[in-house]
PLY file of the C-alpha trace (Angstrom):
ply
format ascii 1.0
element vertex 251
property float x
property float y
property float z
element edge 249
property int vertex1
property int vertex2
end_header
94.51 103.55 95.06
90.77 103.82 95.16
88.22 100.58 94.35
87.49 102.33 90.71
91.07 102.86 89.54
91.70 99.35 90.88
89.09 97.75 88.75
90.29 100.12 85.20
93.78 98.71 86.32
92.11 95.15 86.40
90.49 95.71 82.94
93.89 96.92 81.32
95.41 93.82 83.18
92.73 91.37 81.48
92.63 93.26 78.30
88.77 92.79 77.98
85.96 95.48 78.36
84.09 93.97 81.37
85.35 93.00 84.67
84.70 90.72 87.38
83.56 91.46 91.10
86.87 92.52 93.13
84.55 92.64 96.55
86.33 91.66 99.68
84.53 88.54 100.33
86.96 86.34 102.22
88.73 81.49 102.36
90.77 78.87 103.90
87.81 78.54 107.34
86.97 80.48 110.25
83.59 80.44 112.60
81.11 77.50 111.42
78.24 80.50 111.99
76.86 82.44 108.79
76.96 79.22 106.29
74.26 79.95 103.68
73.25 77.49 100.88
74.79 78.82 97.58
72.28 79.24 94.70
73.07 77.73 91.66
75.97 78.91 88.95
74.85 82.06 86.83
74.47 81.78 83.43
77.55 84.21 81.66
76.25 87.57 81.08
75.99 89.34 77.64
79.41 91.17 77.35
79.48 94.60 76.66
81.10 94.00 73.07
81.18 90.64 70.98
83.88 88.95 72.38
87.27 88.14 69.89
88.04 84.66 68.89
89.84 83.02 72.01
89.66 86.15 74.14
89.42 86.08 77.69
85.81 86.99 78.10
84.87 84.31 75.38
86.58 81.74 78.19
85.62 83.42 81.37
82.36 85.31 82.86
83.38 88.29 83.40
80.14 90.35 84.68
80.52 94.00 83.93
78.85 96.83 86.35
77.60 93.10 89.00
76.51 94.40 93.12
79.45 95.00 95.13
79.50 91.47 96.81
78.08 89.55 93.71
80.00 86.21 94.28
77.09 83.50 95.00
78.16 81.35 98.01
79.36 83.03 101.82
81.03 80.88 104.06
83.63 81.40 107.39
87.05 82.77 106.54
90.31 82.61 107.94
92.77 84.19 106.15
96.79 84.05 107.52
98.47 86.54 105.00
95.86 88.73 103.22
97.24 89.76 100.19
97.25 93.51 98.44
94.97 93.45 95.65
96.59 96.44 93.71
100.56 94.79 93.92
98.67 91.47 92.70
97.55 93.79 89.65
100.89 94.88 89.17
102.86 92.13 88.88
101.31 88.52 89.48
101.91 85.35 87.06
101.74 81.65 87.82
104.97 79.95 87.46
105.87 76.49 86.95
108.55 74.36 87.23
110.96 72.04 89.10
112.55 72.95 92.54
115.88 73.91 92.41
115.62 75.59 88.45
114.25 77.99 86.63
110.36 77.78 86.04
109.62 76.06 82.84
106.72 78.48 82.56
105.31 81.69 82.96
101.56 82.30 82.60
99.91 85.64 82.94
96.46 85.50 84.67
95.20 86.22 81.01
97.17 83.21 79.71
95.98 80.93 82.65
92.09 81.96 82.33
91.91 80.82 78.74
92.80 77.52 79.03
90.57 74.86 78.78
87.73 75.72 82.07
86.75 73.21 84.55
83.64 74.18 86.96
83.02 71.94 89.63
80.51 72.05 92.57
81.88 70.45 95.62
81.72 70.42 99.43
84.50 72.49 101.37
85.13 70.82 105.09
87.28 73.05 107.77
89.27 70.94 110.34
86.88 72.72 112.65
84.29 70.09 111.78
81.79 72.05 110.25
81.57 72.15 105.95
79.60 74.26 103.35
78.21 72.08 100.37
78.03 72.89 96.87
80.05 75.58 96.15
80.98 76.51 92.16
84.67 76.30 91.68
85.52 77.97 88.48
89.33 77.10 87.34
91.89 74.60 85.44
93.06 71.71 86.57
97.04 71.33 86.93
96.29 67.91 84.22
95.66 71.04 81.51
98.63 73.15 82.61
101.03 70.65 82.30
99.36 69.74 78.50
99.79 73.13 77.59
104.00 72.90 78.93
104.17 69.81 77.00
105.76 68.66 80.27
105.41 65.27 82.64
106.15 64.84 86.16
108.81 63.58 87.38
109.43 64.01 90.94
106.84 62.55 93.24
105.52 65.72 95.07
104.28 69.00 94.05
104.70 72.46 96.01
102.04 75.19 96.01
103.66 78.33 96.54
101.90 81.64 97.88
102.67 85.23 97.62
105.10 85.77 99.96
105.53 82.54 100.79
104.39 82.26 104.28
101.23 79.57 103.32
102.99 76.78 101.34
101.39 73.43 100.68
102.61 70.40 98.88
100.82 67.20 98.24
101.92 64.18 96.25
101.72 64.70 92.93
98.94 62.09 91.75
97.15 63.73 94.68
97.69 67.07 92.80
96.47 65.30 89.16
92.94 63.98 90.61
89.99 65.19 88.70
88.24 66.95 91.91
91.91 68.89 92.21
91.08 72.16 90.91
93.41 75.56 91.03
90.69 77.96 90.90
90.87 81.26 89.77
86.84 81.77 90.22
83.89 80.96 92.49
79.87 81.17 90.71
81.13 82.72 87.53
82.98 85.63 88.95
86.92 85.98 89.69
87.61 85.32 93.45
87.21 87.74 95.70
90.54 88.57 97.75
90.31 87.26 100.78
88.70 84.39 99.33
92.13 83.66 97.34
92.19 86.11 94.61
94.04 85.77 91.83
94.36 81.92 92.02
94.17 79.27 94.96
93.86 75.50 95.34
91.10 73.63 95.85
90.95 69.65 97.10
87.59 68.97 98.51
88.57 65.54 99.85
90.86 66.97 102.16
90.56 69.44 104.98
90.79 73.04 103.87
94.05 74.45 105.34
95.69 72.42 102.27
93.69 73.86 100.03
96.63 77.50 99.51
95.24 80.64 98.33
96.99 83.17 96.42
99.05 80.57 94.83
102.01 82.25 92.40
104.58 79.34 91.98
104.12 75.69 91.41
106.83 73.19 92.22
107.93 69.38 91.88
110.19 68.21 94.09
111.03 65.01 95.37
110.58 65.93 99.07
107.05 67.18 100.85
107.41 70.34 102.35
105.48 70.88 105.13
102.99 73.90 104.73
101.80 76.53 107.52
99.59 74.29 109.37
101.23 71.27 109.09
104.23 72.97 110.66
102.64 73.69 113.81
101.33 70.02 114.39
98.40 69.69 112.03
98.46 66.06 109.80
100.01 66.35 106.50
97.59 64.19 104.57
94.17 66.40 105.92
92.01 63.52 105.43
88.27 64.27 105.57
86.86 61.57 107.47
84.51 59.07 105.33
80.90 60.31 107.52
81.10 64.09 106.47
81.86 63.46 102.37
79.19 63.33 100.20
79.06 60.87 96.85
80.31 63.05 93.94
81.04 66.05 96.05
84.89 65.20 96.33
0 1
1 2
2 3
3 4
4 5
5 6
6 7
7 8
8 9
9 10
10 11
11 12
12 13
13 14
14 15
15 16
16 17
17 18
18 19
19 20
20 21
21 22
22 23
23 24
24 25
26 27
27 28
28 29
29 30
30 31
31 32
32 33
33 34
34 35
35 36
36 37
37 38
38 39
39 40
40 41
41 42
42 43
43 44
44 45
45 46
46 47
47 48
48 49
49 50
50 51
51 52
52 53
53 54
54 55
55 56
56 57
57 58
58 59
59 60
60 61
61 62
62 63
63 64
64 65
65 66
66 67
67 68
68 69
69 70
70 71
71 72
72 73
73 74
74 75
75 76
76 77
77 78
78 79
79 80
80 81
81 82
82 83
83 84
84 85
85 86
86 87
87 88
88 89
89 90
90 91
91 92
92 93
93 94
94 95
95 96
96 97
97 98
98 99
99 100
100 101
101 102
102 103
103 104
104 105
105 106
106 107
107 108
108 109
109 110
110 111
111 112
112 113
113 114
114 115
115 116
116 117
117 118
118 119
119 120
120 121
121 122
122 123
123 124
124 125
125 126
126 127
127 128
128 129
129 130
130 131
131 132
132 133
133 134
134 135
135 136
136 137
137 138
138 139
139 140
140 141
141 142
142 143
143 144
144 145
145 146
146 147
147 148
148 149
149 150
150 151
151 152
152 153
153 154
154 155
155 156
156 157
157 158
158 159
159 160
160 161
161 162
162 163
163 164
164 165
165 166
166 167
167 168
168 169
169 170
170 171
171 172
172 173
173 174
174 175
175 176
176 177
177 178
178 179
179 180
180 181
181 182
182 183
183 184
184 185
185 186
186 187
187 188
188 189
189 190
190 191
191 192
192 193
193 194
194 195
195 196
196 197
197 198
198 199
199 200
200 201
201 202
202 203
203 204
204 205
205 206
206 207
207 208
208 209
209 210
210 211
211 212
212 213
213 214
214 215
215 216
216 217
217 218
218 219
219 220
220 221
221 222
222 223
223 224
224 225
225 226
226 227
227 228
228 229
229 230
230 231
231 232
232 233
233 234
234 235
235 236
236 237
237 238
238 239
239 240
240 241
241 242
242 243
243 244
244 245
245 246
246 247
247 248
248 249
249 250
């Protein structure tokens, strides 16, 4: 499928007139090299139509006809299980629920984007010691999800599921409800780029970045941890950032 019948597909998917960059700029960390400082958060653009009441482009910056690579902030990338963007299109949602049963909910990426938005600028620090600071998280916070269920916790761990399933992360669950814990869905005002997590990944700028899962599709309580890729070949399960690289109010 080509880039422009990927993007109409996108639009039909969104069910808006304008749509976001889709430019394959890449997450998770890589080489420290190539770190620039991100400018500051555009302001939303003028859509190409008056928005409806609660639509998704009233909720969400969606930049119609943007540069190829118009997401704000670059930074290293290592990504484990690069995703396809078209079968994404085709048939991603966000489920949620309780290991072991059917998910309590279903949310399209439609459903998800007009919830209540948090953005949040924050520092993002790879085990490899190096960190990029102040990038613009656009997303909703799991707090809102679970307000929208009507549901409460109440198993003491949460699972992040990926497409696929090959880059799982769990973390315990008032871990997962922390105000800097963000599932993110954009970056600057735009949607993600792919390889940066596209549709939806998790972001926990306190800890080190191979817990923060991209391409997230299922989340989980549980009363066990499950260990997640890294953390299964020797890596430390809590990712701690160490106190001398965190900045006040950036985690």
């Amino acid at each position: 499928m080509t880039d422009e019948s990927s993007r109409r597909q996108f639009l039909q998917w969104l069910g808006v007139g304008t749509v976001a960059s889709l430019s394959l700029f890449s997450s998770s960390c890589d080489h420290p090299e190539q770190t620039d400082t991100p400018p500051d958060i555009p302001p939303d653009p003028t859509p190409v139509k008056p928005p409806r009441e609660n639509s998704v482009l009233g909720k969400f910056p969606f930049h119609p006809n943007g540069p190829e690579d118009a997401s704000p902030v670059t930074w290293p990338v290592r990504t484990v299980d690069l995703q396809d963007l078209d079968a994404i299109i085709n048939s991603w949602t966000l489920k949620v629920g309780v290991k072991g049963m059917r998910a309590l909910k279903t949310y399209t990426f439609k459903q998800l984007v007009a919830l209540p938005r948090t953005n949040m600028l924050v520092d993002f620090h790879c085990v490899e010691g190096w960190s990029v600071q102040d990038i613009p998280w656009n997303g909703v916070h799991l707090s809102t999800i679970l307000e929208d269920m009507g549901y409460g916790p109440r198993h003491p761990y949460v699972t992040f599921h990926t497409i696929g399933g090959r880059y799982n992360e769990s973390l315990p669950v008032e871990q997962a409800l922390e105000p800097k814990t963000l599932l993110a869905y954009g970056v600057g005002g735009y949607t993600l780029p792919l390889k940066r997590g596209f549709p939806l990944r998790l972001v926990i700028p306190k800890l080190l970045a191979y817990k923060s899962a991209k391409y997230v599709d299922t989340i989980e309580f549980a009363k066990e941890k499950e260990n997640g890729f890294w953390v299964a070949r020797g890596y430390p399960y809590e990712a701690v950032v160490s106190e001398d690289r965190l900045r006040e109010g950036k985690y």
